[in-house]
C-alpha positions as CSV (number, residue, x, y, z in Angstrom):
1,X,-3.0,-2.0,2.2
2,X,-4.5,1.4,2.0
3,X,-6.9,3.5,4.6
4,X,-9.7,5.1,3.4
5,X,-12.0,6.8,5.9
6,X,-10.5,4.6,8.8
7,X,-11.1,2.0,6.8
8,X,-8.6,-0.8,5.7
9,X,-8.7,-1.7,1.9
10,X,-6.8,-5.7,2.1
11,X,-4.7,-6.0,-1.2
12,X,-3.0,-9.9,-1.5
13,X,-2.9,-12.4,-3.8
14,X,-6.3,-13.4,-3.4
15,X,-7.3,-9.8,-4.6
16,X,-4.9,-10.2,-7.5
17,X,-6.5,-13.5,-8.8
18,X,-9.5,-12.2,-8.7
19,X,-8.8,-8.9,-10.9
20,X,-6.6,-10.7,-13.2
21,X,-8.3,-14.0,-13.5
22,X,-4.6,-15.7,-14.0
23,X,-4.1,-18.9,-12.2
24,X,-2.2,-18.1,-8.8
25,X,-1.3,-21.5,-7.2
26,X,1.6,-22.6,-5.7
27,X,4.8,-22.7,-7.7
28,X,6.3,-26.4,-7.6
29,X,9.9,-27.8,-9.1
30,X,8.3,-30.1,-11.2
31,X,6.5,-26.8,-13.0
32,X,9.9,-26.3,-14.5
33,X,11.0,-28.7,-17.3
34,X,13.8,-29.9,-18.7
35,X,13.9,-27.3,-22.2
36,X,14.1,-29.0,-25.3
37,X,17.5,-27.4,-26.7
38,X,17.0,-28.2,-30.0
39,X,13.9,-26.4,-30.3
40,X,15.0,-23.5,-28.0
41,X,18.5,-22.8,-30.2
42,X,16.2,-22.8,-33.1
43,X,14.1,-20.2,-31.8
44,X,16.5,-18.2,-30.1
45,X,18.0,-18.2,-33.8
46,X,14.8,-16.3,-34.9
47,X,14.8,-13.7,-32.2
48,X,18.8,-12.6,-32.9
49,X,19.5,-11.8,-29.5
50,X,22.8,-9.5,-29.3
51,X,26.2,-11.9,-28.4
52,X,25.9,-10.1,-24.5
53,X,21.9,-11.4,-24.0
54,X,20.7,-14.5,-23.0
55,X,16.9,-13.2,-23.3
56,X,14.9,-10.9,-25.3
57,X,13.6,-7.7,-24.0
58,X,10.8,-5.0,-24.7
59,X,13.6,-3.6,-27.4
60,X,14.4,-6.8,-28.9
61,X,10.8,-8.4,-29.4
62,X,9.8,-4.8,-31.2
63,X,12.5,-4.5,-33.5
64,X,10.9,-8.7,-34.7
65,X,7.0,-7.2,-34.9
66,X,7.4,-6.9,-38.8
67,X,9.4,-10.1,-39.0
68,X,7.7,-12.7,-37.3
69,X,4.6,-12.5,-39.6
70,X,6.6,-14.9,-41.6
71,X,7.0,-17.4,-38.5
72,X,5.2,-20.9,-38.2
73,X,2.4,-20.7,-36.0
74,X,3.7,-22.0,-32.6
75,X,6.4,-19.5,-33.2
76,X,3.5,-16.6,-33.3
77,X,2.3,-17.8,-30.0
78,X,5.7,-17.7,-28.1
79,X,6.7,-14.4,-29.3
80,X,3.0,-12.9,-28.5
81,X,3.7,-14.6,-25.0
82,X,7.0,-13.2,-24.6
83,X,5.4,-10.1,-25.3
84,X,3.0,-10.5,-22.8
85,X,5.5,-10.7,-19.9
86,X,7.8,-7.7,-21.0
87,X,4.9,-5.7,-21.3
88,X,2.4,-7.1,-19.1
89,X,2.7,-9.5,-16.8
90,X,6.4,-9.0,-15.5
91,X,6.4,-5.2,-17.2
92,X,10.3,-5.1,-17.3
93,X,12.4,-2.2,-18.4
94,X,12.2,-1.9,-22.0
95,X,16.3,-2.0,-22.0
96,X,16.5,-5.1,-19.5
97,X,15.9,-9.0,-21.0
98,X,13.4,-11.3,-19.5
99,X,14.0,-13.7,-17.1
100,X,15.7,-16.8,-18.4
101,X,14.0,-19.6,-16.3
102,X,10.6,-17.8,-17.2
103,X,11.1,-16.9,-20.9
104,X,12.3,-20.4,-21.6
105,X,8.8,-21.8,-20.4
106,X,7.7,-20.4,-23.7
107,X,9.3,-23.3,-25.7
108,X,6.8,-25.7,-23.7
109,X,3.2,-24.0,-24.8
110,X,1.2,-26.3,-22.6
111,X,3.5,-26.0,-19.6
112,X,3.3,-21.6,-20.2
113,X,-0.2,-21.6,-20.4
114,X,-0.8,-23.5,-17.0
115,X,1.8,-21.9,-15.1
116,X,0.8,-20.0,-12.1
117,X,1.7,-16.7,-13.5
118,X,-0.9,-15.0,-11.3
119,X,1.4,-15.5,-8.2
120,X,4.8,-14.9,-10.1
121,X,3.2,-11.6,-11.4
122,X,2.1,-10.5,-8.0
123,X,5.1,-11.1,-5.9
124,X,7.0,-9.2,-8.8
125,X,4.8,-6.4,-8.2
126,X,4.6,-6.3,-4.9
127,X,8.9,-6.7,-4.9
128,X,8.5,-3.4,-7.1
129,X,6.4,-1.5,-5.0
130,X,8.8,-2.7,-1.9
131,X,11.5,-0.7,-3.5
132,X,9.6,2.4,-3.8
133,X,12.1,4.7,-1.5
134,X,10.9,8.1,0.1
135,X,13.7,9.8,-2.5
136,X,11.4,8.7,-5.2
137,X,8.0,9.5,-4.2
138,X,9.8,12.9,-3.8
139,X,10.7,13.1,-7.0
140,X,8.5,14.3,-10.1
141,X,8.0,10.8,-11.7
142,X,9.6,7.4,-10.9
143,X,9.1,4.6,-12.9
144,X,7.3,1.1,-11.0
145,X,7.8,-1.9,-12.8
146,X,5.7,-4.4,-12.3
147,X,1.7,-5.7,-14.0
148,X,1.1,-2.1,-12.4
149,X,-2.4,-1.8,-14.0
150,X,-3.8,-4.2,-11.4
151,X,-3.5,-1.6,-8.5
152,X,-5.3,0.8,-10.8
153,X,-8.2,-1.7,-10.8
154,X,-8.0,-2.7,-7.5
155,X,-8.7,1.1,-6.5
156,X,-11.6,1.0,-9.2
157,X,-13.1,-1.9,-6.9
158,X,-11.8,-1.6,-3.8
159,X,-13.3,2.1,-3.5
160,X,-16.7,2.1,-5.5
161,X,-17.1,6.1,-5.5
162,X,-12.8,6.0,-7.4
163,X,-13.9,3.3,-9.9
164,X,-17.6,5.3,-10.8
165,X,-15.5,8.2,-10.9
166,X,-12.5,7.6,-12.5
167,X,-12.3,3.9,-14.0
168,X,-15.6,4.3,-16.2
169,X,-17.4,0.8,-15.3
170,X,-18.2,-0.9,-18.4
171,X,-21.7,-3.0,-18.2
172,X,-20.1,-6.9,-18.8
173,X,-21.3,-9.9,-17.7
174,X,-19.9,-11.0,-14.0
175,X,-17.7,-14.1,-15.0
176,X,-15.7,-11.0,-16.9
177,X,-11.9,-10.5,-14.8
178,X,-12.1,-7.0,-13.1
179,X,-9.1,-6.3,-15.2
180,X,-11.5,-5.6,-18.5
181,X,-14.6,-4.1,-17.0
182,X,-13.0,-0.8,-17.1
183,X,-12.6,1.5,-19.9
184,X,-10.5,4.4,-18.0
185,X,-11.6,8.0,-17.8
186,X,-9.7,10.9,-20.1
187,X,-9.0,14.6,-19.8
188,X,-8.4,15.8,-16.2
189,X,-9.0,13.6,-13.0
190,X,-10.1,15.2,-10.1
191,X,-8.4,12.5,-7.8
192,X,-9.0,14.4,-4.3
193,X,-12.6,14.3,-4.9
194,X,-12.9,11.0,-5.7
195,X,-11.3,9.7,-2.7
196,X,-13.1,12.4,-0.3
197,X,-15.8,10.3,2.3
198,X,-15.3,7.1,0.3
199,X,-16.2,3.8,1.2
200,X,-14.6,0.4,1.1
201,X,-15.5,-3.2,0.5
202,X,-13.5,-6.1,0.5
203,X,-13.7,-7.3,-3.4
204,X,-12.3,-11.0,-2.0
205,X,-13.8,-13.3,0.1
206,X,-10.6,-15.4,0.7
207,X,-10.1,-16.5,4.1
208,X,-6.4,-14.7,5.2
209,X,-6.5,-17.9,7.8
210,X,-6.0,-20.0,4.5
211,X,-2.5,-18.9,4.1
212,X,0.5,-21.0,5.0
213,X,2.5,-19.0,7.7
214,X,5.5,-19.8,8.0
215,X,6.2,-17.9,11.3
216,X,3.7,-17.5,14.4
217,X,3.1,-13.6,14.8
218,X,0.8,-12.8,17.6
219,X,0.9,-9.2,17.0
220,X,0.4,-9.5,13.1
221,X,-2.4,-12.6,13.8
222,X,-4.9,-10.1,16.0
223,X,-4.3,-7.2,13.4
224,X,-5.2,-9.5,10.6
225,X,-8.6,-10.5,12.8
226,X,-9.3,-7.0,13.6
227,X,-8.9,-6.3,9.7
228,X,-11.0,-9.0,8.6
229,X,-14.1,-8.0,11.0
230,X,-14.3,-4.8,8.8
231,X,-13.6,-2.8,11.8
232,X,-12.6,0.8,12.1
233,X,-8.8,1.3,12.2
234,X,-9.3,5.0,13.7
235,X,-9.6,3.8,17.5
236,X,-6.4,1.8,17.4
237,X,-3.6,3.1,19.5
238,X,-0.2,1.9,18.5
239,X,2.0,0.9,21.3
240,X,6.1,0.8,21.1
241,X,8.3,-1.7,22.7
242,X,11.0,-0.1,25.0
243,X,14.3,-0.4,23.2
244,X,16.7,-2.3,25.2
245,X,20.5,-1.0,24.7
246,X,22.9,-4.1,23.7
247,X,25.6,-4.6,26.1
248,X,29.0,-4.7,24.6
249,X,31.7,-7.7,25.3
250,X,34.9,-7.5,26.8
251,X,38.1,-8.6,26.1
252,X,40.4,-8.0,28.7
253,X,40.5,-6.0,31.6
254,X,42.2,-2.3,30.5
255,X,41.5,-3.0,27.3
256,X,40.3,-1.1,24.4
257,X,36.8,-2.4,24.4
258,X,36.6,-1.9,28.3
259,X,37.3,2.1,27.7
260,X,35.0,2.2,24.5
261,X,31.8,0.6,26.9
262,X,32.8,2.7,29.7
263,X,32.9,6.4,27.3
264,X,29.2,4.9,26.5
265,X,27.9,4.2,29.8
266,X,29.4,8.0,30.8
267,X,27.4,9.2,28.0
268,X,24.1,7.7,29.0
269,X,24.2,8.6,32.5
270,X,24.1,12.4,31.2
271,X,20.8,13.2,31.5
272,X,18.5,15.9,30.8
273,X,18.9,17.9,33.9
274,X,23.1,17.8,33.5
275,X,22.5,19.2,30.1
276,X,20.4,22.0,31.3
277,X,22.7,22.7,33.8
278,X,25.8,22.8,30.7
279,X,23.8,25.1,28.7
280,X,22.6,27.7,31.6
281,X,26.7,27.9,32.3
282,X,27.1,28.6,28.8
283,X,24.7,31.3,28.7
284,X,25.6,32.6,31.8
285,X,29.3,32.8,30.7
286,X,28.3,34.5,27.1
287,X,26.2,37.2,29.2
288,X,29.3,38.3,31.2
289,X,31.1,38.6,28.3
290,X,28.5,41.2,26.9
291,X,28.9,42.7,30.2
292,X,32.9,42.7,30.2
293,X,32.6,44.4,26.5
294,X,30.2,47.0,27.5
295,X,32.5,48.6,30.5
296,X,35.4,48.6,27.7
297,X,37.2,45.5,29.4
């Protein structure tokens, strides 16, 4: 979730279905068959992955692009779908291999093509952005793995002035996924203008209430509310809990835990005044030393 003009910009799953137009239901077991092993060692054969790999990668699948023109054409499919999620949909490392669970689904064509890759996709992204440390944004360039393209969009759509600006709406009909009704501005992007006095909409009409919680949060619940009625975020005053110090257990009376608790309860009862107090004596005692050096003590 972003803030634009005090105003929140929601990004879930929801949003993600409807940019992508991939299916995002629940993941069940039974979406996970048995693999035919004949048919996957036959394949696996074709794709001559090294004796240390268990699954292609970006690297492995492009070194095959001039050699599987001479595969059947079920063989076509699931190396253009393995593509897809090394490059796309699961965007991994060009050095790293898929997967296993999810590159086998390939061998099954039917079971691939209705698999809820909308919702694996999205909790890989949002796993990816999750890992995004302080160090990092820091640094010159980092590199987010992840169907990253989708929180280009979802700024397109999300902030109407970015995506006019920026995205370079194509004219398609509605039914078209968000993910193609952009064509991308070149040259130089002006990005500070194009966020300056925006506006936001909500591009999903997905109830949050519709999700399956599987904790009670009071604190999150009335946020989510306050979200939802498209209300300002600037008048919200952010209260913090007082932190309560952990009391520490004893073993035995004299013992080493007993003068450990007792060093830290002598440390907190030093408060602000006793520390004044320390550093005026210090300061005090530096300044009669500049005296005592002065009369050639």
């Amino acid at each position: 979730m972003v803030f634009a003009s005090g105003k929140p910009a929601r990004f879930l799953l929801a949003e993600f279905g409807e940019i992508t137009g991939l299916n995002c239901d629940e993941i069940h077991p039974d979406m996970m068959p048995e693999v035919d092993e004949e048919e996957k060692k036959r394949f696996w054969e074709l794709l001559k992955l090294k004796e240390n790999r268990y699954s292609p990668g970006l690297e492995d699948l492009k070194a095959l692009c001039d050699e599987c023109i001479a595969w059947s054409k079920k063989d076509k499919i699931r190396f253009c779908y393995l593509v897809i999620l090394a490059n796309g949909l699961l965007k991994v490392d060009r050095r790293s291999e898929l997967p296993l669970d999810k590159a086998n689904l390939v061998i099954d064509l039917e079971r691939f093509e209705n698999y809820p890759w909308g919702r694996v996709a999205f909790e890989d992204l949002m796993d990816a952005v999750k890992d995004v440390t302080h160090e990092k944004m820091q640094s010159k360039s980092y590199t987010l793995n992840g169907f990253v393209q989708v929180l280009q969009i979802w700024a397109y759509v999300a902030v109407p002035k970015v995506g006019a600006t920026l995205g370079c709406p194509l004219t398609v009909p509605n039914e078209i996924p968000y993910l193609l009704r952009y064509q991308g501005r070149g040259g130089r992007l002006y990005i500070s203008k194009a966020f300056s006095a925006c506006k936001v909409r909500h591009m999903s009409t997905f109830n949050v209430k519709q999700i399956n919680h599987t904790t009670n949060d009071p604190l999150v619940d009335n946020l989510v509310n306050y979200i939802l009625e498209g209300r300002s975020m600037d008048g919200i005053v952010w209260q913090e809990e007082e932190y309560v110090q952990p009391k520490t257990s004893r073993k035995k009376k004299g013992g080493k835990n007993e003068e450990i608790q007792k060093e830290q309860e002598e440390e907190e009862e030093e408060d602000v005044p006793l520390l004044l107090e320390r550093e005026s004596r210090k300061k005090r005692k530096g300044e009669k030393k500049d005296d005592m050096k002065k009369e050639g003590c």
